[in-house]
C-alpha positions as CSV (number, residue, x, y, z in Angstrom):
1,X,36.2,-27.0,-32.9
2,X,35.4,-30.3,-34.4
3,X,37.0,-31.1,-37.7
4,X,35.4,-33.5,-39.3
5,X,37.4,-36.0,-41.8
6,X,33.8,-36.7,-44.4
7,X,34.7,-32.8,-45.5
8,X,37.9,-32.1,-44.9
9,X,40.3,-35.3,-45.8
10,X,43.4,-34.2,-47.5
11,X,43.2,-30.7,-46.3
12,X,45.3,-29.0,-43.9
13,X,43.5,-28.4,-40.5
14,X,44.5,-24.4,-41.7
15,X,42.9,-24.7,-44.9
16,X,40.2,-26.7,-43.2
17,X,39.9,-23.4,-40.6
18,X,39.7,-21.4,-43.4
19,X,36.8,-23.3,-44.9
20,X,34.7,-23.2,-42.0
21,X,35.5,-19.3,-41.2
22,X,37.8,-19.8,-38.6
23,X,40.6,-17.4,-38.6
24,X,43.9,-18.1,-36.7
25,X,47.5,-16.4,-37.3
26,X,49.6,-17.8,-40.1
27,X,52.4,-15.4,-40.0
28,X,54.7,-17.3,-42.7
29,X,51.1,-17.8,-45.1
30,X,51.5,-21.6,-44.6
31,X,55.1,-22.2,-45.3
32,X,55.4,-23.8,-41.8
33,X,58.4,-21.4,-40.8
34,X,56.8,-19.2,-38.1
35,X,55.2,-21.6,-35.7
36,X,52.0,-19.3,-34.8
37,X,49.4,-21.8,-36.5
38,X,50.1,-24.2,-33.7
39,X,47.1,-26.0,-32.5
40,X,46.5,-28.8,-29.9
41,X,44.7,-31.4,-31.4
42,X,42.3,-34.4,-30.2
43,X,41.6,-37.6,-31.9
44,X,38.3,-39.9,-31.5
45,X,40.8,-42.6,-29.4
46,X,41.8,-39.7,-27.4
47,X,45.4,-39.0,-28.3
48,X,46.4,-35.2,-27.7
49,X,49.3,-33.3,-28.7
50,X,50.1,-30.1,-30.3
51,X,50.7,-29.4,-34.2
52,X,51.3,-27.2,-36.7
53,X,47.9,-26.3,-38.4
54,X,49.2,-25.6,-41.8
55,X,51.8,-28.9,-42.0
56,X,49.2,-31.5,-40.4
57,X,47.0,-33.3,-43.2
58,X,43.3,-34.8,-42.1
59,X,43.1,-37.8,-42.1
60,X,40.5,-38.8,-39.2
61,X,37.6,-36.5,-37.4
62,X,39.6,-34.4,-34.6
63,X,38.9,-31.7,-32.1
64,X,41.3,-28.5,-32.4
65,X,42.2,-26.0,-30.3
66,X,44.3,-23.0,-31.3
67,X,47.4,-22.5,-29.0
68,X,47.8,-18.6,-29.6
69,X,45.1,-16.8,-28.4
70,X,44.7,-12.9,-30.0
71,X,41.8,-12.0,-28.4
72,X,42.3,-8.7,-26.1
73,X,45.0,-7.5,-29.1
74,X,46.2,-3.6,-28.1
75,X,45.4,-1.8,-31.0
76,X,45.8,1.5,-31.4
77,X,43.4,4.3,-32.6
78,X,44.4,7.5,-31.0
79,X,45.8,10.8,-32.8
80,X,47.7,13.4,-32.7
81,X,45.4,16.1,-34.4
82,X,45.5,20.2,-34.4
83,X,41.8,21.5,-35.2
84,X,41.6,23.3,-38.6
85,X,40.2,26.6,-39.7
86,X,38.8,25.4,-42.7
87,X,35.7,24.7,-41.7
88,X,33.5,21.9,-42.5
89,X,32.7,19.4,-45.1
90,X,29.2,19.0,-44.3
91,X,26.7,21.8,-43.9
92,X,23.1,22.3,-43.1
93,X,20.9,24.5,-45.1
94,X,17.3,25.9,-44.2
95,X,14.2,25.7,-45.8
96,X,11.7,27.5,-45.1
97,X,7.8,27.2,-46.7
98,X,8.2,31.2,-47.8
99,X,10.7,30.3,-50.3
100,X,9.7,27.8,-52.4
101,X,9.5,29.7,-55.6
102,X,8.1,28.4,-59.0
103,X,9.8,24.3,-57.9
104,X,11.4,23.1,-55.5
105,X,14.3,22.7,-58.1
106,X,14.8,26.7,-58.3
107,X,14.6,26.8,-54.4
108,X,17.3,24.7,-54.0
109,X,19.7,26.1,-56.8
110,X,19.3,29.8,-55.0
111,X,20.5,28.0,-51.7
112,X,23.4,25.4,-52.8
113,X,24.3,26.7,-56.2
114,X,25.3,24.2,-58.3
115,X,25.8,21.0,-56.6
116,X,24.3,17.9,-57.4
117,X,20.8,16.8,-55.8
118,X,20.1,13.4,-56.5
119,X,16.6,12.1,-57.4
120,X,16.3,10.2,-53.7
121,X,16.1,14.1,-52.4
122,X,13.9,15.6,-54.5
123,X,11.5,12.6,-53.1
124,X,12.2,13.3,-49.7
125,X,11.8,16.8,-49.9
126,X,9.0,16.7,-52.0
127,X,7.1,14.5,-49.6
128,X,7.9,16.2,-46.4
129,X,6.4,19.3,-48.4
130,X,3.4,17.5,-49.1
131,X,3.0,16.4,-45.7
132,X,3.2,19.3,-44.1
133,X,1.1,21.4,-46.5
134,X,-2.0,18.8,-46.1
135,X,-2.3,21.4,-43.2
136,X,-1.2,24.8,-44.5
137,X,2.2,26.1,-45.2
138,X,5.2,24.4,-43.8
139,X,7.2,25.8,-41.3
140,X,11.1,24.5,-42.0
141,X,13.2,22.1,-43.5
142,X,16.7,21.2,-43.2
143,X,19.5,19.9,-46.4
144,X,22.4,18.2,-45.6
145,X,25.0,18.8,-48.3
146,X,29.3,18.5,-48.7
147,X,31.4,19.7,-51.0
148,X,29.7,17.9,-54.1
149,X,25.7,17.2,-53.3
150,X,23.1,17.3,-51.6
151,X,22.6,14.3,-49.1
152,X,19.9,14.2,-46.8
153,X,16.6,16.1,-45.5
154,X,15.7,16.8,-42.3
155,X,13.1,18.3,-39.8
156,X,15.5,19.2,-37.4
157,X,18.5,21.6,-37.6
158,X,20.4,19.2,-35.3
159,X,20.3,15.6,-37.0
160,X,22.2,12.6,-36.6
161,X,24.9,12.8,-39.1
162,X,27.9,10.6,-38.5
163,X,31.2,9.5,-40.7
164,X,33.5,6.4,-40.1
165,X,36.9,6.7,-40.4
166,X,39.2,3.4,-41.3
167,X,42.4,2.5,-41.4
168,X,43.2,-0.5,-42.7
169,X,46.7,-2.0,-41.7
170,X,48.4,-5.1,-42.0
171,X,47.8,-6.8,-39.0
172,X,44.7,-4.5,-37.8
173,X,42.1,-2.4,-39.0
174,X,41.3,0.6,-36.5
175,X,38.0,2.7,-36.7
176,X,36.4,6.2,-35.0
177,X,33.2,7.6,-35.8
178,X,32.8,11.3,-35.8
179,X,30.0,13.8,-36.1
180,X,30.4,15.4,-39.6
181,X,29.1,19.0,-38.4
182,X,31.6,19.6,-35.9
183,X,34.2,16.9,-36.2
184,X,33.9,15.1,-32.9
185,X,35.0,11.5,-32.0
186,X,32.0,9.5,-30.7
187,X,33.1,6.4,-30.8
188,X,36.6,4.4,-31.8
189,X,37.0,0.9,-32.3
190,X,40.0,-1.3,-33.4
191,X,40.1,-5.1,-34.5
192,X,42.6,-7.9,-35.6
193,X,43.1,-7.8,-39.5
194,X,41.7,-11.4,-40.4
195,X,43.4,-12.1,-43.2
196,X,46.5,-13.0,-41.3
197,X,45.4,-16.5,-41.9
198,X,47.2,-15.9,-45.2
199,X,50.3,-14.4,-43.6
200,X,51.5,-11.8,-41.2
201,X,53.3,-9.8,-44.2
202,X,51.4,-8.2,-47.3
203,X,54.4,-10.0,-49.6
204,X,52.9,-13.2,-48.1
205,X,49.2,-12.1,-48.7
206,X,49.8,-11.3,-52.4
207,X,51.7,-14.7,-53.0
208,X,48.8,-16.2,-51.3
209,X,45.8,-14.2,-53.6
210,X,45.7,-15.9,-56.9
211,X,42.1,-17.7,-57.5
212,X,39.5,-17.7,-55.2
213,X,42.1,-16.7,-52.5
214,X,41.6,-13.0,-54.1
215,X,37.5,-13.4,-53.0
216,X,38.4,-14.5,-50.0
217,X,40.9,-11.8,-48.4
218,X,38.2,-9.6,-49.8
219,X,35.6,-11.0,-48.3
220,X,37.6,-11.2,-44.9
221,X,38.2,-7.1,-45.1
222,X,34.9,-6.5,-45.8
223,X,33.4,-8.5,-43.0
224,X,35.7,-6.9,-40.7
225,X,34.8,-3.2,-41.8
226,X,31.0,-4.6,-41.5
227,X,32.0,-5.7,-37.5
228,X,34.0,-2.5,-37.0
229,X,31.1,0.0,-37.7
230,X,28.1,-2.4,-36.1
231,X,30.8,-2.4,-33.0
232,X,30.7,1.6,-33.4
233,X,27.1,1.7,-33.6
234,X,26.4,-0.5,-30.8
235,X,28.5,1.8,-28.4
236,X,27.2,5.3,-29.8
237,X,23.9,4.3,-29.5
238,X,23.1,5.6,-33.0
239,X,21.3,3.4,-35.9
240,X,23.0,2.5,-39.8
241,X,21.1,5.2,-41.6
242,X,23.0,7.9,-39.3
243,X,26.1,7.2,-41.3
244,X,26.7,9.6,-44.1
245,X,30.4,8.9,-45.5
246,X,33.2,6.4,-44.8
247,X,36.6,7.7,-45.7
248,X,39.2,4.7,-45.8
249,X,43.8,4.7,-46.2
250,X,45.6,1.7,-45.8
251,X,48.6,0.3,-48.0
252,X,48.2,-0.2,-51.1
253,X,47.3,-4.1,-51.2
254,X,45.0,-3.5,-48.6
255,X,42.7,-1.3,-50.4
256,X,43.1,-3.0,-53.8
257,X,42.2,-6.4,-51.3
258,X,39.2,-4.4,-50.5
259,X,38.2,-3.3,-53.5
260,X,38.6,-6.7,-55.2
261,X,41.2,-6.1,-57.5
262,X,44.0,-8.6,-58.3
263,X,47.5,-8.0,-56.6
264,X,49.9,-10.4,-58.2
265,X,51.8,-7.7,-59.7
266,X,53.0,-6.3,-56.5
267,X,54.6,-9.2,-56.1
268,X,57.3,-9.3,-58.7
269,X,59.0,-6.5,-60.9
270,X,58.3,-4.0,-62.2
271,X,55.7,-3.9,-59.0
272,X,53.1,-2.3,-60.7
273,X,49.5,-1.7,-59.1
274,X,46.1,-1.0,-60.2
275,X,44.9,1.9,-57.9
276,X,46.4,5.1,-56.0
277,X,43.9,7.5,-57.1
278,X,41.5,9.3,-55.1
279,X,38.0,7.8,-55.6
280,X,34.2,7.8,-54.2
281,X,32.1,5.0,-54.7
282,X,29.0,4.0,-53.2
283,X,28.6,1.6,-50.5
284,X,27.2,-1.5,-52.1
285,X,29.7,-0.9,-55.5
286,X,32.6,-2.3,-53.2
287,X,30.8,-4.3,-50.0
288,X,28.2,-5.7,-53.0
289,X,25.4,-5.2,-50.4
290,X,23.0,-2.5,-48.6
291,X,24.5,-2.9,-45.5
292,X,24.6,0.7,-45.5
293,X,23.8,3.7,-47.9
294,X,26.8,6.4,-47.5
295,X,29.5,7.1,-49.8
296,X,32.8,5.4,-49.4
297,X,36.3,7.7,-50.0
298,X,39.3,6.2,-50.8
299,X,42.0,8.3,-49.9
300,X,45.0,8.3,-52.7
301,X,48.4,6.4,-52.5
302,X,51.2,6.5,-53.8
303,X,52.6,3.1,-55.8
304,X,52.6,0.3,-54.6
305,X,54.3,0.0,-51.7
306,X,53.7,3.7,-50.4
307,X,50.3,3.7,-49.8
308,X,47.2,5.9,-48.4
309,X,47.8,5.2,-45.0
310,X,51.3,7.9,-45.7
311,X,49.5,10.1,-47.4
312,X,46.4,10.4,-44.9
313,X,49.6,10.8,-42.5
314,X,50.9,13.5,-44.6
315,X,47.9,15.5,-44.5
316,X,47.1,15.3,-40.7
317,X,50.7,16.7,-39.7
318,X,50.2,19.4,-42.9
319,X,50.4,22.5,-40.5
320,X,53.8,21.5,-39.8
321,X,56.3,24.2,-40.0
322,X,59.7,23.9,-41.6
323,X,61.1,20.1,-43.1
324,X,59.9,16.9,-41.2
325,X,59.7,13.3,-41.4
326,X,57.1,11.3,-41.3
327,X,58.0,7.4,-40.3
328,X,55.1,5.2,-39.7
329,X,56.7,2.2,-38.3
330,X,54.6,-0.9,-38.9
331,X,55.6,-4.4,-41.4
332,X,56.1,-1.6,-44.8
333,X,58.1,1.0,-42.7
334,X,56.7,3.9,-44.4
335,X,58.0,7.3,-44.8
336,X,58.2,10.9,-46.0
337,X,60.3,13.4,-45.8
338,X,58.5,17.3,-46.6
339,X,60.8,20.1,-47.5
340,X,58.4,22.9,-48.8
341,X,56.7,21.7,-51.5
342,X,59.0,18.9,-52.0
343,X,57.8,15.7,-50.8
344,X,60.0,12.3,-51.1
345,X,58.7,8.7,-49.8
346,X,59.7,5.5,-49.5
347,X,59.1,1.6,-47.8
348,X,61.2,-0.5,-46.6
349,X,60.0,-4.1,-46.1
350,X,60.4,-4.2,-42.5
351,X,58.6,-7.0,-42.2
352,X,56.4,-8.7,-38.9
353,X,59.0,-8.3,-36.6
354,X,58.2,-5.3,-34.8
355,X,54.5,-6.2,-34.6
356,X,55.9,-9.9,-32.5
357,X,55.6,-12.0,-36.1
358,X,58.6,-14.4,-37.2
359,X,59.9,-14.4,-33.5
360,X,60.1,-17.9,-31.8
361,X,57.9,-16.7,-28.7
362,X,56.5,-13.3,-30.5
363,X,52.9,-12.5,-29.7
364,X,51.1,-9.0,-30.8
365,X,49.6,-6.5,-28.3
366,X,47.7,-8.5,-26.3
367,X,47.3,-8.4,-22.4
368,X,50.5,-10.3,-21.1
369,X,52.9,-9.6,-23.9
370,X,56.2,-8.4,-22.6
371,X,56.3,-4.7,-23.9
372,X,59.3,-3.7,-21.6
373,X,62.8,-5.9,-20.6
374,X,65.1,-4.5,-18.2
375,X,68.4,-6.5,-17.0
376,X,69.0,-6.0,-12.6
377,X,71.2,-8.5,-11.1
378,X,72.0,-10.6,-14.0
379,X,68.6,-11.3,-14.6
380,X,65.3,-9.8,-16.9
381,X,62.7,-7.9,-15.1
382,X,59.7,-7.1,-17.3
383,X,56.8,-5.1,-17.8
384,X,53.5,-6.5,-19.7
385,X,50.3,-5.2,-21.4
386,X,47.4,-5.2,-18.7
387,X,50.0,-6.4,-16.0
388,X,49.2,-9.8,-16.6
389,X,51.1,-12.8,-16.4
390,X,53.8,-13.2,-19.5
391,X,52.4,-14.5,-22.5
392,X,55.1,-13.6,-25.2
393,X,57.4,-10.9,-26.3
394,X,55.6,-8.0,-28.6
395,X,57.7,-5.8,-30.4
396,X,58.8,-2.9,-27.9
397,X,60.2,-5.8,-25.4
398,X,62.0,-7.4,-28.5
399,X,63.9,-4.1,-28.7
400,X,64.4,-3.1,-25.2
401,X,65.3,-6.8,-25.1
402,X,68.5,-6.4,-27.6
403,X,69.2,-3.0,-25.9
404,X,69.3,-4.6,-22.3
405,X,71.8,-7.8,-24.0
406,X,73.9,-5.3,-25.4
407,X,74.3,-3.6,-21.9
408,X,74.9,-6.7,-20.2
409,X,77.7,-7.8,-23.5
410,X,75.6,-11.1,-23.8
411,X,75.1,-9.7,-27.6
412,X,77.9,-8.4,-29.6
413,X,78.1,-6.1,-32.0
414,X,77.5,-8.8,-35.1
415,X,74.1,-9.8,-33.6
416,X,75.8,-13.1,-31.8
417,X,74.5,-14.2,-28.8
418,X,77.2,-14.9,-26.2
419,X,77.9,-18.7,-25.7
420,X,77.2,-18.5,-22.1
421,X,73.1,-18.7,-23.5
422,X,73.1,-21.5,-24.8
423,X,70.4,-21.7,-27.4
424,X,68.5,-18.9,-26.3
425,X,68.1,-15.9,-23.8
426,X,65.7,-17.3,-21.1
427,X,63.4,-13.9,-20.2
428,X,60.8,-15.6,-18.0
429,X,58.3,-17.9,-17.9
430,X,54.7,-17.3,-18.8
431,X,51.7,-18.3,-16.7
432,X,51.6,-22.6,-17.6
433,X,55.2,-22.3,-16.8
434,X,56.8,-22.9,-19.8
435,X,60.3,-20.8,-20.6
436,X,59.8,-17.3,-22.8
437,X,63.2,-17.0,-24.5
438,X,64.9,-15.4,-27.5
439,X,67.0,-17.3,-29.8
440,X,69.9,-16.5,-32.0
441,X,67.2,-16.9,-35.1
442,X,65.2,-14.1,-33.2
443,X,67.9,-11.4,-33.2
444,X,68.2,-12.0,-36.4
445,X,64.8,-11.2,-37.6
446,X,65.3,-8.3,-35.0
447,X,68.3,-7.5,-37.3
448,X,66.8,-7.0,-41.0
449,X,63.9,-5.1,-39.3
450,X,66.1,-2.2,-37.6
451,X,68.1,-2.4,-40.5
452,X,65.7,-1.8,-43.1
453,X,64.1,1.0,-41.7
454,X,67.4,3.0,-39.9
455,X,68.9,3.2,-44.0
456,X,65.8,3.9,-45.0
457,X,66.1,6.8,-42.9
458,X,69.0,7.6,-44.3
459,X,68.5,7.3,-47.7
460,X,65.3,9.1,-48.1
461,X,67.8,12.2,-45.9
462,X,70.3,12.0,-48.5
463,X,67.3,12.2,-51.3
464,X,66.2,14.8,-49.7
465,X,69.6,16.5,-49.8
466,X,69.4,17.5,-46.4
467,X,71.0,16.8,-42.7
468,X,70.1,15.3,-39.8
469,X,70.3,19.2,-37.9
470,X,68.2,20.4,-40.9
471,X,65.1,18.9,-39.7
472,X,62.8,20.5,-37.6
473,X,60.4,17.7,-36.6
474,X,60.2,13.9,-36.4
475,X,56.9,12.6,-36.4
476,X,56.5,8.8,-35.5
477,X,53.0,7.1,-36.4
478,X,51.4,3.3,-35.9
479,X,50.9,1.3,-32.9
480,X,54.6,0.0,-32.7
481,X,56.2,3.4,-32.6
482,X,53.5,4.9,-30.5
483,X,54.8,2.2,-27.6
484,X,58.3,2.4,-28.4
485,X,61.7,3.2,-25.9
486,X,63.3,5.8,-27.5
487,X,66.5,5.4,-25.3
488,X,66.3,1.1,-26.7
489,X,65.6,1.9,-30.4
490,X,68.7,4.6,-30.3
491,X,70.8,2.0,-28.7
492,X,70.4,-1.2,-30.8
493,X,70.9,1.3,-34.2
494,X,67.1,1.4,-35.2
495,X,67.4,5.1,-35.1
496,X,70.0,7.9,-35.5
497,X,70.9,9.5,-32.0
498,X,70.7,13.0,-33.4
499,X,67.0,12.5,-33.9
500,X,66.0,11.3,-30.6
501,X,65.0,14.5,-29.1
502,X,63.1,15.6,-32.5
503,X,60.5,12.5,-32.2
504,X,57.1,13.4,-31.6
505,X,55.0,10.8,-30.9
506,X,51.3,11.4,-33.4
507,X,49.6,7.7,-32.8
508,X,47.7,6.3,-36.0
509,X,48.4,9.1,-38.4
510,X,46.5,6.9,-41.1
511,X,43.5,6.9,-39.0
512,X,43.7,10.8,-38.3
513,X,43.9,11.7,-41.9
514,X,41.2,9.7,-42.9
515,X,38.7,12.1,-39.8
516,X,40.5,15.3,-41.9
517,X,39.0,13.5,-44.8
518,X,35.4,13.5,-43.5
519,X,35.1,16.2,-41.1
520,X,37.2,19.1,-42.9
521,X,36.7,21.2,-46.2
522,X,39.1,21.0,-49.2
523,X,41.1,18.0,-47.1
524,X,40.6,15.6,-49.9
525,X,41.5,17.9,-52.4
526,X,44.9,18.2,-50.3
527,X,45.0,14.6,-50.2
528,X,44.7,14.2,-53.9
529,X,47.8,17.4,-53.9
530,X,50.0,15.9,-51.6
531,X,49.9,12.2,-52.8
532,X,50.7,13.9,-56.7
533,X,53.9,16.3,-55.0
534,X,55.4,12.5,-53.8
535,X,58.0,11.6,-55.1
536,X,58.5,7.7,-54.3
537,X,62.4,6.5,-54.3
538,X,63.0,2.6,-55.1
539,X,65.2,1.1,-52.6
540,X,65.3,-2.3,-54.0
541,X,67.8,-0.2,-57.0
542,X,69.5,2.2,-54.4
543,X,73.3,1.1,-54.0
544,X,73.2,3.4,-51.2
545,X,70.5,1.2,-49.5
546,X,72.3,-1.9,-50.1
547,X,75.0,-0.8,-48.4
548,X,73.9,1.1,-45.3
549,X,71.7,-1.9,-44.9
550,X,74.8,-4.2,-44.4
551,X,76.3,-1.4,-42.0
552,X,73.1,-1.0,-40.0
553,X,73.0,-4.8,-39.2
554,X,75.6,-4.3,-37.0
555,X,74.9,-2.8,-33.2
């Protein structure tokens, strides 16, 4: 794109991007640490070279090109889900012209009891009536109600009513559209989170959200979601007034982001927040337009750093039997542990690693990231998304990486590279030629990740005053774990051996709690129970996580 200098001079070309709507990855936030901002850039007299976006200051008119391309990104929207017998939220009632009674009013008390019917339907019905009356008596009508109100009229008993599920994560935002009177997918859809152009991490994003910096990771959420369900629409066929309900989880800072409320204090003790309750609004209260008109349902968190998306996890592997965990491996490195009706959480700030941030030739999901390493002959074969040629290394071929240099003993058990390297571990090269490698810095970053989330394991086992043998089921969620090498992430220490053959792999857990949340009766009033049972341990005070953290570093 052309940058020109008459409106941007003495900007950053990243703040410049910013300005003009142009979203690129900034994992560090601007701090000019992680590299991914790089762009190539051409002046008026013809120079070309590459820079970083967020360190290079405007000082003439330039054409720039972004070097990391995120387009084709592998996200992940599947679940793991077991169909409930609860039946449905929403429910068609008939009408029929031999009912009426003295009003409409009483007709409609006799057939829904007391829920509320909002002024909009007593228009509607009331001008079907008198349409079809003009003739004699009407045949049928049809009333679309949930758990609270009434919601629509109909003519036919088998009406286009549809929900959207979202999940909104760190680095994406994942979507499925479901029929609320049965509960089946029509339609998913998945999307890079945009306000990465403020950092890869949400510690980043809330350092980054003071002023008009709040407004705009707002904004860039709610454009998204706008995208996400036009996206769903276009491939079901179906039309904006066909959507009833949205139902949305995500961390914490993610939904306060989208709702427009200020964050700083997740950044800094005593990490309060504003919101974790369970809440309805309508559309244009939170998006401030009429793009559509449904209800939108929050699902509850926690605190601050354990936030819907666990919960909305909780609830879809509820029919678990016995005590489980539930780690949803992603930059917070959420989890649960559920021991009858004792449920005990915690985060650990994983950080961008696993998703390919703050690693020298990281790259997400995208087709040609190297999502599998293996080490023949003294050299690296490897697998990549789409089988195309290498672009970078995501965040399963980091760790089958590490487990294929321990292997080989070119990485010992302190995390150093062996000098016979040099200054990094050459993989391959990607498709202009140029060398993918993995530097001393990298394993490090590789380090604090595994780390974090193997003694966060621990401790929240300890918490829970149990045993490894004592748990019945593992259940790993997100897009990293749903990709991951079991065999690699035992190996380098990222998870205990005696859980390896308890795993079961559930997909986007966040995303499958939110469906429950549309599609099934009383699941957010389980929601609302589950995220009140939690009880949240801080690891930033536990001397037990301090120390196993040290011990984990090692492999």
């Amino acid at each position: 794109m052309l940058i020109k200098a008459s409106e941007h001079a003495g900007k950053t070309i990243l703040e410049a991007l910013r300005a003009d709507h142009i979203h690129i990855t900034a994992a560090c936030g601007g701090a000019g640490t992680c590299g991914k901002c790089a762009v190539k850039i051409k002046t008026p007299d013809g120079r070309v070279q590459t820079v970083l976006s967020c360190k290079t200051i405007i000082t003439e008119d330039l054409e720039a090109v972004p070097e990391n391309d995120d387009r084709g990104f592998e996200i992940l929207t599947g679940y793991f889900n077991e169909k409930s017998e609860e039946g449905f939220v929403f429910t068609i009632t008939e009408l029929t012209g031999d009912e009426t009674g003295r009003s409409i009013s009483e007709t409609l008390v006799k057939k829904i009891g007391d829920k509320r019917v909002p002024l909009s339907i007593y228009q509607q019905l009331s001008g079907l009536i008198n349409e079809r009356t003009a003739n004699g008596p009407y045949d049928r009508l049809y009333l679309l109600t949930d758990e609270e109100r009434a919601c629509g009229v109909f003519n036919s008993a088998s009406p286009f009513v549809y929900g959207v599920a979202v999940d909104i994560g760190t680095t994406t935002v994942g979507f499925e559209l479901v029929h609320l009177l049965d509960g089946k997918a029509e339609a998913s859809h998945s999307l890079l989170n945009r306000q990465r152009i403020y950092g890869a991490d949400v510690i980043s994003r809330i350092q980054n959200s003071a002023g008009d910096n709040l407004k705009n990771l707002s904004r860039l959420i709610r454009e998204d979601i706008r995208t996400g369900i036009d996206c769903l629409l276009e491939k079901s066929g179906l039309e904006r007034e066909d959507i009833y309900k949205i139902a949305v989880s995500g961390n914490t800072t993610m939904i306060q982001f989208l709702l427009g409320v200020p964050c700083e204090s997740h950044g800094h003790t005593p990490f309060k927040t504003t919101f974790t309750g369970s809440a309805e609004f309508a559309f244009d209260e939170i998006f401030g337009d009429g793009f559509l008109n449904c209800r939108v349902r929050v699902v509850p968190g926690i605190s601050t750093f354990v936030g819907s998306d666990i919960v909305a996890g909780l609830l879809l592997c509820g029919a678990a039997d016995g005590v489980f965990m539930l780690i949803d491996i992603g930059t917070n490195g959420e989890m649960a542990v559920i021991k009858g009706d004792t449920i005990i959480c915690t985060s650990t700030a994983a950080g961008p690693a696993f998703e390919g941030g703050n690693i020298s030739c990281g790259t997400g999901s995208v087709p040609g990231a190297i999502s599998g390493v293996y080490y023949k002959n003294g050299k690296f074969d490897v697998n990549t998304i789409a089988g195309a040629p290498p672009a970078g290394l995501c965040g399963t071929g980091a760790i089958d990486l590490l487990a294929a240099l321990i292997d080989a003993k070119l990485l010992d058990e302190t995390g150093v590279l062996d000098d016979s390297v040099g200054e990094g571990v050459y993989i391959t090269d990607d498709k202009n030629g140029n060398a993918i490698t993995f530097t001393q810095k990298d394993v490090r970053e590789m380090q604090l990740a595994k780390s974090a989330l193997r003694s966060g394991v621990e401790c929240l086992i300890n918490a829970a005053g149990i045993k490894y043998e004592d748990l019945n089921s593992v259940y790993i969620a997100g897009g990293f774990g749903f990709k991951i090498n079991l065999e690699s992430a035992v190996r380098i220490g990222m998870l205990p051996a005696e859980l390896k053959d308890k795993v079961t792999i559930i997909g986007n857990s966040s995303l499958g709690g939110c469906v429950k949340v549309l599609t099934e009766k009383n699941a957010a009033a389980k929601a609302a129970a589950l995220a009140q049972k939690c009880v949240e341990i801080n690891l930033s005070e536990d001397k037990l996580f301090n120390q196993l953290f040290m011990e984990h570093m090692y492999f």
